[in-house]
Every structure is written in structure tokens, then in C-alpha cells.
RONUTOR-878583 format. One line per field, with one value per residue (C-alpha): x, y, z; residue in three letters; residue number from 1. Coordinates in steps of 0.5 Angstrom, whole numbers. Example, Ala and Ser with C-alpha at 12.3 -4.5 7.8 and 13.67 -1.06 7.14 Angstrom:
X	[25,27] $
Y	[-9,-2] $
Z	[16,14] $
code	[ALA,SER] $
pos	[1,2] $
REM end
This chain:
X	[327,327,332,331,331,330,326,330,325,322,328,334,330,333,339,340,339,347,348,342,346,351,347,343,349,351,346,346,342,344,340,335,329,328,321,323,331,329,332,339,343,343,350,351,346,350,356,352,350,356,360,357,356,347,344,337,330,325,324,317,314,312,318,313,310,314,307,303,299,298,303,302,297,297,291,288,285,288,294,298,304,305,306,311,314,316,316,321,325,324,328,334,335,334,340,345,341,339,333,332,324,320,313,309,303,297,293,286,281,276,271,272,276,282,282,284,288,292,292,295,299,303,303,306,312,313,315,319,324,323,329,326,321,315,310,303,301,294,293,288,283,283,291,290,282,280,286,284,289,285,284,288,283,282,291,290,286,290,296,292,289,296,299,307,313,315,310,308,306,308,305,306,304,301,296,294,292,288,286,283,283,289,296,298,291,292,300,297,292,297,304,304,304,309,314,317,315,314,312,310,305,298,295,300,305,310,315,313,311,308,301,296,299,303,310,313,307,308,315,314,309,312,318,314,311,318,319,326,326,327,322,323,322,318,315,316,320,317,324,328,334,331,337,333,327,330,329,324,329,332] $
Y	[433,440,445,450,457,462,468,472,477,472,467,468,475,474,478,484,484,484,478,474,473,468,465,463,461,458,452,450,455,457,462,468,472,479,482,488,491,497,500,498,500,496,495,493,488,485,486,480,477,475,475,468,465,467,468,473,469,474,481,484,491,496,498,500,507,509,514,508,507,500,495,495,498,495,493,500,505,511,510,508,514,513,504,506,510,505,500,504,505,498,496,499,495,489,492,491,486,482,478,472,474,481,479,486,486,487,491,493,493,489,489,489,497,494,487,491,496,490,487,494,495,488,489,496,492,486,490,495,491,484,481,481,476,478,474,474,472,470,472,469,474,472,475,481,482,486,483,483,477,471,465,461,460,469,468,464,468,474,471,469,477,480,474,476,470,474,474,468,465,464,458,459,453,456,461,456,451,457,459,452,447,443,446,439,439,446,445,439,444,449,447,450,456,456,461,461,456,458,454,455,450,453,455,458,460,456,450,445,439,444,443,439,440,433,437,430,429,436,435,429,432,438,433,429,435,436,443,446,451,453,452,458,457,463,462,465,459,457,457,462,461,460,454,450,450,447,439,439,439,432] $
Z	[-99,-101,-100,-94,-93,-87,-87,-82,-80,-76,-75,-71,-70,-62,-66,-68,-75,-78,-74,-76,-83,-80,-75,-80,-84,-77,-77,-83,-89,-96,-97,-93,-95,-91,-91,-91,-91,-92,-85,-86,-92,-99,-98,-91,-92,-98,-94,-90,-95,-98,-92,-90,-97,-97,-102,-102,-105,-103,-101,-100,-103,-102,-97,-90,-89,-82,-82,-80,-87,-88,-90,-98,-103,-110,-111,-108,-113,-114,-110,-117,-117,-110,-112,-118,-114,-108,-113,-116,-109,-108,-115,-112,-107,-112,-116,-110,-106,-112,-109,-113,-112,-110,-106,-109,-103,-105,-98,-95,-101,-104,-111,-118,-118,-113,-117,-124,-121,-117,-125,-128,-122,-122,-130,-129,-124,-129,-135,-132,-129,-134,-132,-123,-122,-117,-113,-111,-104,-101,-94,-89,-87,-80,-79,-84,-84,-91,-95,-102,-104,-99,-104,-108,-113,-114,-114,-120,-123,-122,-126,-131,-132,-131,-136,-134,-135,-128,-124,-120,-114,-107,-104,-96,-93,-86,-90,-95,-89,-86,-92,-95,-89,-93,-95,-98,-102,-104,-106,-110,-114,-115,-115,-123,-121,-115,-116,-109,-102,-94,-89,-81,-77,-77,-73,-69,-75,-70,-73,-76,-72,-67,-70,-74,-81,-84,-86,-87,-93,-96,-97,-100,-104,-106,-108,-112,-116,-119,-115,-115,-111,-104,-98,-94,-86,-84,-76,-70,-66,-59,-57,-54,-59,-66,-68,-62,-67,-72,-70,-76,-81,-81] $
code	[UNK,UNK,UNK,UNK,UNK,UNK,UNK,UNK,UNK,UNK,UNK,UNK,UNK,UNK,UNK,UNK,UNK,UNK,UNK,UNK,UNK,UNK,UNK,UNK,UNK,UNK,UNK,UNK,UNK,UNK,UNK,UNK,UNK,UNK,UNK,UNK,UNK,UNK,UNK,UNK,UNK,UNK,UNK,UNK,UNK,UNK,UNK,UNK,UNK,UNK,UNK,UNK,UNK,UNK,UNK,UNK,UNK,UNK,UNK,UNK,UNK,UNK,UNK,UNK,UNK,UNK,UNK,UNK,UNK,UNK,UNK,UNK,UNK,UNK,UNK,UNK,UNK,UNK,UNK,UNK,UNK,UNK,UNK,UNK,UNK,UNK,UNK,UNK,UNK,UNK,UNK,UNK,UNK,UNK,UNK,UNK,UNK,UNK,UNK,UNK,UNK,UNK,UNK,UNK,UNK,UNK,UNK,UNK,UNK,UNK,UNK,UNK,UNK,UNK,UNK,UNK,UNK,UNK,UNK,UNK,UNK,UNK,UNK,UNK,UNK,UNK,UNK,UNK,UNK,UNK,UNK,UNK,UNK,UNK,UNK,UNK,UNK,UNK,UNK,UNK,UNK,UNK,UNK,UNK,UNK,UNK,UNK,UNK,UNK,UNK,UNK,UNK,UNK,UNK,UNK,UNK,UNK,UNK,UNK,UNK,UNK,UNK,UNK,UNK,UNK,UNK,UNK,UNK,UNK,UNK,UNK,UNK,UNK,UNK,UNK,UNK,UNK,UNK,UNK,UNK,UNK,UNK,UNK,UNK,UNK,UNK,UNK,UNK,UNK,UNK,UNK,UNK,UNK,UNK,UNK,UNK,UNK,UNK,UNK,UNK,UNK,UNK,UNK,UNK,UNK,UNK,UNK,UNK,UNK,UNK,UNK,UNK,UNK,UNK,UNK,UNK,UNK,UNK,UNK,UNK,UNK,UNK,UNK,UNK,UNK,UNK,UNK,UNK,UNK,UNK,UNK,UNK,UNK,UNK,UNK,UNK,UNK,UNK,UNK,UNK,UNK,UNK,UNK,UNK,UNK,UNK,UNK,UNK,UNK,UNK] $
pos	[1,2,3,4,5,6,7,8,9,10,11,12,13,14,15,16,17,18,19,20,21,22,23,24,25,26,27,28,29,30,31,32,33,34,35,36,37,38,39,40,41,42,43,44,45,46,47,48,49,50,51,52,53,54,55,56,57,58,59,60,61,62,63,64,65,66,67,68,69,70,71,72,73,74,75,76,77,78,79,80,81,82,83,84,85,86,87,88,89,90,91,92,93,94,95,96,97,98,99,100,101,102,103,104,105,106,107,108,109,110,111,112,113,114,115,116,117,118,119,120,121,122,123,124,125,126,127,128,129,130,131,132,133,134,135,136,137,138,139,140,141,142,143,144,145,146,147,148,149,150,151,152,153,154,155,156,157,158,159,160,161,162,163,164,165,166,167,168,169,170,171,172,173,174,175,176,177,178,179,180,181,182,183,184,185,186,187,188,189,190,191,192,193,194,195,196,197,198,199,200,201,202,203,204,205,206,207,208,209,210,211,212,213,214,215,216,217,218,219,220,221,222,223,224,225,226,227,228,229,230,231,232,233,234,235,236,237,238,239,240,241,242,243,244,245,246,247,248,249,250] $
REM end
């Protein structure tokens, strides 16, 4: 059975922010992701963190424009000073925070021009914090119409173009279903390139087992490919408390 992890931008989001930290650890987590910690100082976060024993896997860049921009723009021409520089302010979280990975997003563009500049920009990431992994994530185009990174094929050929040890994939099972029709057949197709796992039932981005999708035979598979890192829940529970949802990890 994988290990699993909590995204708790979405989980436990019926608390304030500082106390989902040790309700996650409460039910039984090791370690969280945060979409975006950026509201909160980097300190007390660690302080968090490291209070209840979690580790951080993943964080998203760019950090939210607050002046309603939309939410990531590394595959925008001609935005390339404004994504070095909230990369950069991204970077200094993950100097206190130390996530394990940071999800570069890709924002609202399509063409060949958004396809190369997302190459040089994620390029651009990977080589000024070597030792930082990032990861990729297709969206799918019903949840974030006109999102440039909407098919697991073009992910691949985006690593494949931006060619860094860095730079990974993140399979998230809810969009892959929605994406392709099959999350277990997508896994399949593209376990080698997994950096990093999320899991929510399509199509409600709910729990699993609140949909179709057969999470029983994904984690078998994803056991089976010899995967070895974490399978983060992020859903948003049908329940009222978060811990009321969690039925589907025995």
C-alpha cells in the first residue's frame, strides 16, 4: 500500500490554517503539501511543521497574484522577468520550508510560442536551484479552460524538450481520469516519469470511493511499478470534518 499524504489546502480546510498541521498529524499523516503558504510567514509554517513531526512535499509557483491575474504564467510569452522573479520569491520559502518538490504552473496559453517559452522558463528554474525538484501537471480543460499543460502525452514531451534530472512529473489521478478516461491506464503509460502522486475521485474531485474510479486497483498498480513516494489526498471531502473521510485508507 503506498504511503499517503494530505494536501491540506483542501483537507482539513474547515480549520483555520496553523491547526490543520496537527489534525493531519491527529489522523494519522506524516507529511502535507500546501498550494500556496505564501499568506503565512515561512516561519510559522515550519513552526507547524515541525511541531507535529510533518514533512512538506510540494508547494505550487508562482506564489497568487492577489491583483486577480490568473494563477501561474510560465508558459506565457513575454511574462519571463515577472516568472524569475516570483520564482525567486517562491525559492525563498523552499530555503525555510524545504519542500520536498515545487509544481511550476504553467497558466492560460496555448501554441508553439507558450510551448517554448514554458521550456526555457521551466529550464531557467532547474538550473537556478539544482538541488530543488519541480514538477509538471496537466490540467484538465473542463476545470481550467485554456490551460496550456491538458494531456500527458505533451507533459512528456515537455520533459523530454526541458531535459532536467530536476524537473518531473506529477500524476494526479483525478485529472488524468479526466483527462484520458483511465487513471490506472495513464499511470501505467507514464509511472516513469512520476515524480510525485495525487489522488481525489473523479468526477467530483471528492474521496476515493465516492466515484467510478477503482483506487484499490490503482494502488495496486502503483505499488507494483515500484513507486516510492508519496500518494498525496487532495480532495475536497463530502463530510463535514475532513477525519470523516478518510474511510478509503484502510
Amino acid at each position: 500500500m503506498p504511503k499517503f499524504a494530505a494536501n491540506i489546502s483542501l483537507l482539513f480546510s474547515e480549520l483555520p490554517y496553523l491547526d490543520r498541521f496537527q489534525a493531519a498529524a491527529a489522523a494519522g499523516f506524516e507529511a502535507v503539501e500546501i498550494l500556496y503558504p505564501y499568506e503565512t510567514a515561512a516561519k510559522e509554517t515550519q513552526r507547524a511543521l515541525m511541531s507535529n513531526g510533518l514533512e512538506l512535499l510540494l508547494i505550487n509557483a508562482p506564489p497568487p497574484n492577489y491583483t486577480g491575474g490568473e494563477p501561474g504564467y510560465a508558459a506565457i510569452p513575454g511574462g519571463e522577468d515577472r516568472f524569475q522573479r516570483d520564482i525567486r520569491r517562491a525559492l525563498r520559502y523552499a530555503e525555510v520550508l524545504r519542500p520536498g518538490m515545487i509544481h511550476v504552473m504553467a497558466g492560460y496559453e496555448k501554441g508553439l510560442a507558450a510551448q517554448e517559452t514554458y521550456i526555457r522558463n521551466l529550464q531557467w528554474a532547474a538550473d537556478r536551484a539544482p538541488e530543488q525538484k519541480f514538477t509538471i501537471e496537466p490540467l484538465n480543460s473542463g476545470d481550467q479552460p485554456g490551460y496550456f499543460l491538458d494531456d500527458y502525452n505533451l507533459a512528456v514531451e515537455i520533459l523530454d524538450a526541458v531535459d532536467r534530472p530536476n524537473v518531473g512529473l506529477q500524476f494526479d489521478a483525478y485529472h488524468a481520469q479526466m483527462i484520458h478516461g483511465d487513471a490506472a491506464q495513464v499511470w501505467d503509460a507514464f509511472s516513469t516519469h512520476a515524480a510525485h502522486i495525487q489522488i481525489g475521485a473523479a468526477p467530483a474531485r471528492s474521496e476515493p470511493g465516492t466515484g467510478p474510479m477503482d483506487f484499490s486497483a490503482l494502488f495496486n498498480a502503483i505499488d507494483e511499478s515500484g513507486y516510492a513516494g508519496w500518494v498525496s489526498a487532495e480532495y475536497t471531502p463530502t463530510t463535514k470534518r475532513t477525519e470523516d473521510s478518510l474511510g478509503w485508507m484502510s
